[in-house]
Biopython code that builds the backbone (N, CA, C, O; Angstrom):
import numpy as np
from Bio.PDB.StructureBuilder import StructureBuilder

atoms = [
    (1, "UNK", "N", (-56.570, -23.897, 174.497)),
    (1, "UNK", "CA", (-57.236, -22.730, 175.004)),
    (1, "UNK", "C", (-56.642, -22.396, 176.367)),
    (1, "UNK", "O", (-56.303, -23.229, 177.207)),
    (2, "UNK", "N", (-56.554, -20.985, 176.487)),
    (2, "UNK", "CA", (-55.922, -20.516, 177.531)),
    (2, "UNK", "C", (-57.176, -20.596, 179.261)),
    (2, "UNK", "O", (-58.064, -19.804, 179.575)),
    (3, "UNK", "N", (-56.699, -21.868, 179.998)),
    (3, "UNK", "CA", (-57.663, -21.799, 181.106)),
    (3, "UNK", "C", (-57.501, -20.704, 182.416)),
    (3, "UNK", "O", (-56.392, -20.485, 182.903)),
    (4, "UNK", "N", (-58.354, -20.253, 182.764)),
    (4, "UNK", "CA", (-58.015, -18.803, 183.499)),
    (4, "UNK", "C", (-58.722, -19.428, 184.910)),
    (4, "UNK", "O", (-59.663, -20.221, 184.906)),
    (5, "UNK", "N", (-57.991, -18.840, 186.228)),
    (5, "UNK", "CA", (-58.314, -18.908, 187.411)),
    (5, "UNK", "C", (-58.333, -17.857, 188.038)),
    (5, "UNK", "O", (-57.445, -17.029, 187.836)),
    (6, "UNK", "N", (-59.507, -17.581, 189.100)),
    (6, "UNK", "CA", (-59.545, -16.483, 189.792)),
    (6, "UNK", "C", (-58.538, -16.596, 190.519)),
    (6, "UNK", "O", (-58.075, -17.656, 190.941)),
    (7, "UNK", "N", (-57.969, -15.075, 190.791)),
    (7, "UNK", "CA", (-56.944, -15.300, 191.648)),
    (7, "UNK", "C", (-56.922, -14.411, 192.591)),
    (7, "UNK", "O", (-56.957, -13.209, 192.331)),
    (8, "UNK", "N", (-56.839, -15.055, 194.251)),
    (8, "UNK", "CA", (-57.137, -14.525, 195.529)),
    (8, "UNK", "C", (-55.824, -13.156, 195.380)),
    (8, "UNK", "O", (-54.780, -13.181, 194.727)),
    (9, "UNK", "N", (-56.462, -11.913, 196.368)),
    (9, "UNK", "CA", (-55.803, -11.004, 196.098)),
    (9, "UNK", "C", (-56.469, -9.323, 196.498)),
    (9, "UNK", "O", (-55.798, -8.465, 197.072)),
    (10, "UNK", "N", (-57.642, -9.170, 196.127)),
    (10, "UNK", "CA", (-58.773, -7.910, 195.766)),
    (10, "UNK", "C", (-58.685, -7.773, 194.587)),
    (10, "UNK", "O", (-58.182, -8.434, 193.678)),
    (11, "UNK", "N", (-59.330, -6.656, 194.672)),
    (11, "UNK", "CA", (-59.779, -6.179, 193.423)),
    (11, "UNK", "C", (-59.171, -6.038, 191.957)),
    (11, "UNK", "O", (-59.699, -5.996, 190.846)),
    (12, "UNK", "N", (-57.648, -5.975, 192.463)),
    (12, "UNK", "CA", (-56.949, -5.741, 191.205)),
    (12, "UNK", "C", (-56.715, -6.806, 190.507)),
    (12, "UNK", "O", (-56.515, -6.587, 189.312)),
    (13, "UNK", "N", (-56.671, -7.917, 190.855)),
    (13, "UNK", "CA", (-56.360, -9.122, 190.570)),
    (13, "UNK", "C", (-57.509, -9.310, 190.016)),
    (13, "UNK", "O", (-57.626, -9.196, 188.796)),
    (14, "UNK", "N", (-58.639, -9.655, 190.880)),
    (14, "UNK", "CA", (-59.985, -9.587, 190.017)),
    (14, "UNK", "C", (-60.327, -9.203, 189.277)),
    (14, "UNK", "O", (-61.359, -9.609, 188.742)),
    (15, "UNK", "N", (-59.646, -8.230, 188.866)),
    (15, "UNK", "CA", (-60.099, -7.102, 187.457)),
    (15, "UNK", "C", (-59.574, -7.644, 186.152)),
    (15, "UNK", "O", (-60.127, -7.800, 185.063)),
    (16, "UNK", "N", (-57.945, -7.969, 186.709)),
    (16, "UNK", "CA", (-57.122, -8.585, 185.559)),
    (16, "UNK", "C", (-57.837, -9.667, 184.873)),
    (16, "UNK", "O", (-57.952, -9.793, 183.654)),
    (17, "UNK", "N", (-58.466, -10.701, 186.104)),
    (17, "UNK", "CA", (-59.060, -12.302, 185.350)),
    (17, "UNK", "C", (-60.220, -11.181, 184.478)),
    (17, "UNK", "O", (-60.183, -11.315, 183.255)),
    (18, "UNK", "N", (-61.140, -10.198, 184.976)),
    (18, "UNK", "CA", (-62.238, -9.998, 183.939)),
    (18, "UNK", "C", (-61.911, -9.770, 182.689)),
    (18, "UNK", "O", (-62.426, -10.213, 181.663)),
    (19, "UNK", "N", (-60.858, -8.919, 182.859)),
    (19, "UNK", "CA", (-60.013, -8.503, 181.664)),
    (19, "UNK", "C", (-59.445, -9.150, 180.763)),
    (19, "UNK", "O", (-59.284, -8.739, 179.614)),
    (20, "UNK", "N", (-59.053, -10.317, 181.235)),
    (20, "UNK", "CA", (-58.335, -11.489, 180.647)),
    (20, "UNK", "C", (-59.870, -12.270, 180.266)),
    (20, "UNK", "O", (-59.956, -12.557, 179.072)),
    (21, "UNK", "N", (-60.776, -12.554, 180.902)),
    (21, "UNK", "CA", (-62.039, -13.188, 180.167)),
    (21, "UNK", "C", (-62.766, -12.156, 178.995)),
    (21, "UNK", "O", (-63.503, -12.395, 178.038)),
    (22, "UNK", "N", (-62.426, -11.418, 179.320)),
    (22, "UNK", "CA", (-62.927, -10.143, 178.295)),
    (22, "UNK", "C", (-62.252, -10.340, 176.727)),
    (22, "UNK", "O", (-62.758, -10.541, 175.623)),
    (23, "UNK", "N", (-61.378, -10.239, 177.030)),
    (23, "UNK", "CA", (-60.078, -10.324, 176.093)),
    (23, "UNK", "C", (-60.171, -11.897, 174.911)),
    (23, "UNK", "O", (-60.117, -12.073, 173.694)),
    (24, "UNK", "N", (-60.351, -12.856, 176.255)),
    (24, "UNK", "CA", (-60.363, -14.133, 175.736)),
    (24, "UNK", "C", (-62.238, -14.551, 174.577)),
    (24, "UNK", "O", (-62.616, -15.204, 173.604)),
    (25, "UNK", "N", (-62.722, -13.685, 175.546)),
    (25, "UNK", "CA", (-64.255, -13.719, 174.621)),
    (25, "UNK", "C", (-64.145, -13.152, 172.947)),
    (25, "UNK", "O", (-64.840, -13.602, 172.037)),
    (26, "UNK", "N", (-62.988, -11.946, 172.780)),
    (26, "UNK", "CA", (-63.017, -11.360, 171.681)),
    (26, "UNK", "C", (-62.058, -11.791, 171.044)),
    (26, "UNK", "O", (-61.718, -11.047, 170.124)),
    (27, "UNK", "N", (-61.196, -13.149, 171.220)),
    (27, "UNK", "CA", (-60.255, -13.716, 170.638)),
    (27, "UNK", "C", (-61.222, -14.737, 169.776)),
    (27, "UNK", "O", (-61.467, -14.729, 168.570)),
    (28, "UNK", "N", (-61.681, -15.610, 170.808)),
    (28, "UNK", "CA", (-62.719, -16.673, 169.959)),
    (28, "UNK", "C", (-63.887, -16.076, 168.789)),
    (28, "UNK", "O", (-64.106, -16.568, 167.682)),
    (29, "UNK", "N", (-64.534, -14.894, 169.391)),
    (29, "UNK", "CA", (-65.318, -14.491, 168.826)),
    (29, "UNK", "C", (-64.598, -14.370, 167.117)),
    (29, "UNK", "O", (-65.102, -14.764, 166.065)),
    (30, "UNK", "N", (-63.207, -13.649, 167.350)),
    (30, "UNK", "CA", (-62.598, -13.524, 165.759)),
    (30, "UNK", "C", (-62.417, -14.713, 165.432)),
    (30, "UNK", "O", (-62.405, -14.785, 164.203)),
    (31, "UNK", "N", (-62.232, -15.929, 166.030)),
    (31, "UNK", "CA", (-62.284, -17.076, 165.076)),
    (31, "UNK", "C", (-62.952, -17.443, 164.574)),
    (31, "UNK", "O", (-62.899, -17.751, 163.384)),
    (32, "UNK", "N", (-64.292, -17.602, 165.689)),
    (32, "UNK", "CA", (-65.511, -18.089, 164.847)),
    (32, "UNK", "C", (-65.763, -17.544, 163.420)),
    (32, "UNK", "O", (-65.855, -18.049, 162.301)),
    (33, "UNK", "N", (-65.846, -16.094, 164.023)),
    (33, "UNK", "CA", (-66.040, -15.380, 162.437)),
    (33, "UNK", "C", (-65.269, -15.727, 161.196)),
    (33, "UNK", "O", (-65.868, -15.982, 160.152)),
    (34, "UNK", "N", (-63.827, -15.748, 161.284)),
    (34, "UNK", "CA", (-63.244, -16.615, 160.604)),
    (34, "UNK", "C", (-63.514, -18.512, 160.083)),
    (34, "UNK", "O", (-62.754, -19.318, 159.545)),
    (35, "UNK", "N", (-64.743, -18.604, 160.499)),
    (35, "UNK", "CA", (-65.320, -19.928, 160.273)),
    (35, "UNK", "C", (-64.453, -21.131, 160.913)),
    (35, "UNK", "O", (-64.372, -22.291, 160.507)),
    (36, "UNK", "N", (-63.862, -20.563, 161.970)),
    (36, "UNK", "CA", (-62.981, -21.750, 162.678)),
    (36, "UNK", "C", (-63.641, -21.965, 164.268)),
    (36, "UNK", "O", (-64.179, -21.024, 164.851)),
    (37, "UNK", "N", (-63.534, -23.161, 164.797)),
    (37, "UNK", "CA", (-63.499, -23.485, 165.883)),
    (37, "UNK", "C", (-62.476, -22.831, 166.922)),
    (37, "UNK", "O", (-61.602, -22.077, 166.495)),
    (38, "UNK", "N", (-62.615, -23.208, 168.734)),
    (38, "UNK", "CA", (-61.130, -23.033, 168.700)),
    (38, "UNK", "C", (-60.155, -24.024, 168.548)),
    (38, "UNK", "O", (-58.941, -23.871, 168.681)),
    (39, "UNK", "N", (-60.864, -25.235, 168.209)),
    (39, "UNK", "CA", (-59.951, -25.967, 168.798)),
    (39, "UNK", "C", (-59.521, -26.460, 167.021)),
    (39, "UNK", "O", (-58.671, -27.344, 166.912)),
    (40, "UNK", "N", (-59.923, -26.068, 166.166)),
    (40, "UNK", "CA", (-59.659, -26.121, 165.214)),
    (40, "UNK", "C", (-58.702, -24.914, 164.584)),
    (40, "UNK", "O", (-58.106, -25.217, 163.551)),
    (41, "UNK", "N", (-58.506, -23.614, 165.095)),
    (41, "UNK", "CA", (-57.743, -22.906, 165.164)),
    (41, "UNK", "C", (-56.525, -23.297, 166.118)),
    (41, "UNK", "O", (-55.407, -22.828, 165.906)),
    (42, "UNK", "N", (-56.790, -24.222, 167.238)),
    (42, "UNK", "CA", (-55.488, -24.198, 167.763)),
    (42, "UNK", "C", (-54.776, -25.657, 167.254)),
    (42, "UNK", "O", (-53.925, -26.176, 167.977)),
    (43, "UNK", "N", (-55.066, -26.116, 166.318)),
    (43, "UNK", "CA", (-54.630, -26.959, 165.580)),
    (43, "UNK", "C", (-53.630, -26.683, 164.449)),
    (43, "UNK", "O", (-52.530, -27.224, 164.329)),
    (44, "UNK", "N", (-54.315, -25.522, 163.425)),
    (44, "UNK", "CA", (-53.772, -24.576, 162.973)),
    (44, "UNK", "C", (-52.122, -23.941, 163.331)),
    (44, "UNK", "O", (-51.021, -23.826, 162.793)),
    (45, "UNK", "N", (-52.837, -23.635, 164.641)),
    (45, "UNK", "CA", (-51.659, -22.519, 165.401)),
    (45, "UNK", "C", (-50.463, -23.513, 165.482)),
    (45, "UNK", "O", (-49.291, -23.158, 165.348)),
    (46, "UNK", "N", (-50.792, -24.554, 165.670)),
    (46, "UNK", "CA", (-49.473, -25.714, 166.621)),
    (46, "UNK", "C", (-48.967, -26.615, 164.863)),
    (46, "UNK", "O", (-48.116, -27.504, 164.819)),
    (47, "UNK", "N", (-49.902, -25.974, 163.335)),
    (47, "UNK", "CA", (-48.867, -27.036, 162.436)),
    (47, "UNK", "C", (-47.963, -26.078, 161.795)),
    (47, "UNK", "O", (-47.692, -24.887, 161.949)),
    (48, "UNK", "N", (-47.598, -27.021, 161.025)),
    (48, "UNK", "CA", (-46.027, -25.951, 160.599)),
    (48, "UNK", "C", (-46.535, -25.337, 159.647)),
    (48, "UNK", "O", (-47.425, -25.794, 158.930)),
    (49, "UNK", "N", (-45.924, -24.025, 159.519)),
    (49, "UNK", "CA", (-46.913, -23.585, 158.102)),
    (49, "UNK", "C", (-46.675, -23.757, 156.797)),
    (49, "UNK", "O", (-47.286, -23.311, 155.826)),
    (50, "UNK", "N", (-45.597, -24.541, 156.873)),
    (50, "UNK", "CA", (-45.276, -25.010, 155.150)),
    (50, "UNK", "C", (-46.252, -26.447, 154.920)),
    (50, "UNK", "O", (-46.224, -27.181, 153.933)),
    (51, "UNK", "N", (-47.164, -26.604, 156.228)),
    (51, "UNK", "CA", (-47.855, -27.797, 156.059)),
    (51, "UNK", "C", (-49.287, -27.040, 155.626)),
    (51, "UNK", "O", (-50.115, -27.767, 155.077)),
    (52, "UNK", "N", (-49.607, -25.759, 155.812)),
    (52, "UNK", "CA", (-51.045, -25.123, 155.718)),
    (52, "UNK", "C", (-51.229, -24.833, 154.251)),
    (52, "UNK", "O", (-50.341, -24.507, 153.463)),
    (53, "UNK", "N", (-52.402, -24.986, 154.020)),
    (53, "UNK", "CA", (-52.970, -24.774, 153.360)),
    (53, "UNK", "C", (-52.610, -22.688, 152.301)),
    (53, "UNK", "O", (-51.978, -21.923, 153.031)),
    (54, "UNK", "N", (-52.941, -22.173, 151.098)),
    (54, "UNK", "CA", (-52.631, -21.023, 151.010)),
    (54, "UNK", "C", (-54.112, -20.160, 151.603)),
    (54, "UNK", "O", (-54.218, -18.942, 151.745)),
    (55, "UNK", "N", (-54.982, -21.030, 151.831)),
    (55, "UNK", "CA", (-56.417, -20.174, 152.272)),
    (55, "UNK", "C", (-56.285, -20.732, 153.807)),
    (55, "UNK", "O", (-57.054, -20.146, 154.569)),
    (56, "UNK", "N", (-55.669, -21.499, 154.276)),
    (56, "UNK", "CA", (-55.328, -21.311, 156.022)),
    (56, "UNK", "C", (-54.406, -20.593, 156.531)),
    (56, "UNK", "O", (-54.225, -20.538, 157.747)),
    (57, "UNK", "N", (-53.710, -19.957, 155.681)),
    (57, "UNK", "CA", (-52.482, -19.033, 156.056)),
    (57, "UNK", "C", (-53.442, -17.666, 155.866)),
    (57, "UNK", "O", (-53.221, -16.849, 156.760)),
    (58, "UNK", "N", (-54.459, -17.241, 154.898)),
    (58, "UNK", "CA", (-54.705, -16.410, 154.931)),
    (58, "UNK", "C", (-56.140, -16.106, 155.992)),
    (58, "UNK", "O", (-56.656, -14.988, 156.020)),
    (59, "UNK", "N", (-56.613, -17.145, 156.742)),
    (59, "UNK", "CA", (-57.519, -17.127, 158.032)),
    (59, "UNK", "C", (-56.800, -17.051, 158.794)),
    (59, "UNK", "O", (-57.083, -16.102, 159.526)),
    (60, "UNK", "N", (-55.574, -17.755, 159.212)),
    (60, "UNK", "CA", (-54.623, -17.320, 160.504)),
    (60, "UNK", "C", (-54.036, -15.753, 160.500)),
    (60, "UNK", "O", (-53.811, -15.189, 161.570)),
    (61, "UNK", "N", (-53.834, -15.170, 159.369)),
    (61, "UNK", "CA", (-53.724, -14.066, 159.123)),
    (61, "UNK", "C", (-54.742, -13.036, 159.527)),
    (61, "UNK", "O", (-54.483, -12.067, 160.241)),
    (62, "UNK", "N", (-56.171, -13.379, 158.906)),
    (62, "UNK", "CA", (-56.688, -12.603, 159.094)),
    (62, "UNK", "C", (-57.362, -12.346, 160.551)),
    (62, "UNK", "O", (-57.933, -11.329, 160.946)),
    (63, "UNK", "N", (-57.191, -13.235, 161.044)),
    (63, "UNK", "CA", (-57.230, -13.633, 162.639)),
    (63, "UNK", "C", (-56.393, -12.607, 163.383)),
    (63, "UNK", "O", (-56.715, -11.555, 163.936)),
    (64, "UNK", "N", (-54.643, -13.525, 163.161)),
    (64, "UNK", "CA", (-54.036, -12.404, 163.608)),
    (64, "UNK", "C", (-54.191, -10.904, 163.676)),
    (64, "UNK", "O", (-54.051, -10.104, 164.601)),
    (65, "UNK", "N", (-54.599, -10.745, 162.122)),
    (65, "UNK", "CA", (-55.215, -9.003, 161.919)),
    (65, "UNK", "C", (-55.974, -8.462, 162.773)),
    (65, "UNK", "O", (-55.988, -7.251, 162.995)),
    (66, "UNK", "N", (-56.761, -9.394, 163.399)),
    (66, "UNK", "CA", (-57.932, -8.671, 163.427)),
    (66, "UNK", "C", (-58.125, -8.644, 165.183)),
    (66, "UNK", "O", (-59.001, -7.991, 165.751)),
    (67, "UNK", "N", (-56.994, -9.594, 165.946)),
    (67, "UNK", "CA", (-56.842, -9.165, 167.405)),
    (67, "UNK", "C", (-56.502, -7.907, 167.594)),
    (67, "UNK", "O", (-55.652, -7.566, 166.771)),
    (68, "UNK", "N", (-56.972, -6.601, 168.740)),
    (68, "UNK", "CA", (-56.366, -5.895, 169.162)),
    (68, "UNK", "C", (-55.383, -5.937, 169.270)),
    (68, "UNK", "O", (-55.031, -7.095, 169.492)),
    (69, "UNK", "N", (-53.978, -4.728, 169.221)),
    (69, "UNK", "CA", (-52.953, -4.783, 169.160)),
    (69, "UNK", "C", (-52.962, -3.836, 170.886)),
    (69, "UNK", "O", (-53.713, -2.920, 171.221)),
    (70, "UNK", "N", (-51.888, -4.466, 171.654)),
    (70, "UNK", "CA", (-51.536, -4.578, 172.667)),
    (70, "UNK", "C", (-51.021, -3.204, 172.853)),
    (70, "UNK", "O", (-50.302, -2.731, 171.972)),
    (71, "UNK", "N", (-51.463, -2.151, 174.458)),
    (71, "UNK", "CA", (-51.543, -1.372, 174.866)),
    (71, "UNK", "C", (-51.082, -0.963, 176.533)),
    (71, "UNK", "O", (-50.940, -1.847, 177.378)),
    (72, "UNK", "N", (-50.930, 0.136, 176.761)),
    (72, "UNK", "CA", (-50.517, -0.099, 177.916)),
    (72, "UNK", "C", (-51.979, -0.393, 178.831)),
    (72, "UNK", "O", (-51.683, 0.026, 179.950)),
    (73, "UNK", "N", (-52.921, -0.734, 178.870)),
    (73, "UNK", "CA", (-54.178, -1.212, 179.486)),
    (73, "UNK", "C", (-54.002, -2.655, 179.482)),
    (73, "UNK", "O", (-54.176, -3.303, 180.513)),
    (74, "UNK", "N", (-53.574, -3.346, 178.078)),
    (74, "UNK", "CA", (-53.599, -4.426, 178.173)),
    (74, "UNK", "C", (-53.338, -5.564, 179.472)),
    (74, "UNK", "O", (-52.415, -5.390, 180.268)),
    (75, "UNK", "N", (-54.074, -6.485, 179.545)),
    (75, "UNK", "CA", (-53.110, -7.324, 180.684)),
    (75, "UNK", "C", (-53.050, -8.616, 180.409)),
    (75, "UNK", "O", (-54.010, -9.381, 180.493)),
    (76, "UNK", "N", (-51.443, -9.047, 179.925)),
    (76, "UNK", "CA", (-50.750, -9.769, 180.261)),
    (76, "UNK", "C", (-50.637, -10.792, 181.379)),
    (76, "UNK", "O", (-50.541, -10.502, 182.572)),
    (77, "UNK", "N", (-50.669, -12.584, 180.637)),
    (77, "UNK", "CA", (-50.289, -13.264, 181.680)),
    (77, "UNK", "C", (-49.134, -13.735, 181.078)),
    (77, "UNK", "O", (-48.843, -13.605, 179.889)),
    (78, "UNK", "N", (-48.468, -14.302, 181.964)),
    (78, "UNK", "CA", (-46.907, -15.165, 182.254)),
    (78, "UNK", "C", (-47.340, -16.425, 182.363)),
    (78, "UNK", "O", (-48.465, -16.757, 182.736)),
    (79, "UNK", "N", (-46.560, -17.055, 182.079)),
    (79, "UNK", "CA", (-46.497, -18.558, 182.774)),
    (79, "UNK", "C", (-44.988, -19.248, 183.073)),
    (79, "UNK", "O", (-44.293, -19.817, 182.231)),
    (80, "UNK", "N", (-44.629, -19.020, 184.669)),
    (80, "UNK", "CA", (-43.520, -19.766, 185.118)),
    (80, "UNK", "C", (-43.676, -21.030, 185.201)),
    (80, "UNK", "O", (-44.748, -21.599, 185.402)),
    (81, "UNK", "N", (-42.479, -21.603, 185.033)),
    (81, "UNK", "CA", (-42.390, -23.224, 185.384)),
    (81, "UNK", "C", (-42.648, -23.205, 187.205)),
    (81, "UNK", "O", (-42.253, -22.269, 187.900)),
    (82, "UNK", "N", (-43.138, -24.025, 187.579)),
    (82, "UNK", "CA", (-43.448, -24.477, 188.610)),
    (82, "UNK", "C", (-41.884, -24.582, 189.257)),
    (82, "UNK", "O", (-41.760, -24.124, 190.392)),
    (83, "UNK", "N", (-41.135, -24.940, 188.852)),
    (83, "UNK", "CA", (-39.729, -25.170, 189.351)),
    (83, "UNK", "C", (-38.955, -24.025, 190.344)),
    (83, "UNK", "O", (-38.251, -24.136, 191.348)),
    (84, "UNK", "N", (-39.525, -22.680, 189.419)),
    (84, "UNK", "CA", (-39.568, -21.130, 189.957)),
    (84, "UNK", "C", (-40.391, -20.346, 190.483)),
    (84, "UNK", "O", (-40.090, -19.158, 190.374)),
    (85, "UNK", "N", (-41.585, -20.642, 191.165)),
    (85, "UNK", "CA", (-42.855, -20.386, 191.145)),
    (85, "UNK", "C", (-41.998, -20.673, 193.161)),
    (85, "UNK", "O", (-41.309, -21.556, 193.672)),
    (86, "UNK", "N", (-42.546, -19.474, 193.601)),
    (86, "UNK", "CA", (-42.453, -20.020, 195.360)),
    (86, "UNK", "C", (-43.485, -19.613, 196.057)),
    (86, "UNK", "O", (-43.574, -19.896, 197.251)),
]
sb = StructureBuilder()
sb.init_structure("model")
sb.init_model(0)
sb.init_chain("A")
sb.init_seg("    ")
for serial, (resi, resn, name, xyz) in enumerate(atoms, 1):
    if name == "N":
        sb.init_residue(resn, " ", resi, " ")
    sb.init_atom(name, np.array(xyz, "f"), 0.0, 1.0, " ", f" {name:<3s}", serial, name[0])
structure = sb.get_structure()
């Protein structure tokens, strides 16, 4: 699961984490519905899929389906390696 930190800045920054908790509430929410956990979906996500099941390919699917598809509102996080990070 994706862990989110407030991040010092104003408002805009602040908006992004709501946005990003917003976002993250209606991700889980489609799993559950899909009768999955998350952490049972992110189990899923991380096996190979010639190892899944033909009715777990079609919950990861319908999962996938069923996230919003990405907009220019959307907001996007990154994650740099620390190595590049100054």
């Amino acid at each position: 699961m994706v862990l989110l930190k407030k991040v010092k800045g104003g408002s805009g920054a602040e908006g992004a984490v709501k946005t990003l908790n917003s976002n993250l509430k209606v991700i889980i929410n489609i799993i559950n519905k899909n009768g999955l956990t998350v952490d049972e979906f992110n189990k899923l996500r991380l096996a190979n899929v010639n190892e899944l099941s033909s009715e777990q390919v079609k919950i990861m699917k319908a999962i996938r389906d069923a996230i919003p598809k990405i907009n220019n509102d959307t907001v996007l996080q990154k994650t740099i390696p620390q190595g590049y990070a100054r």
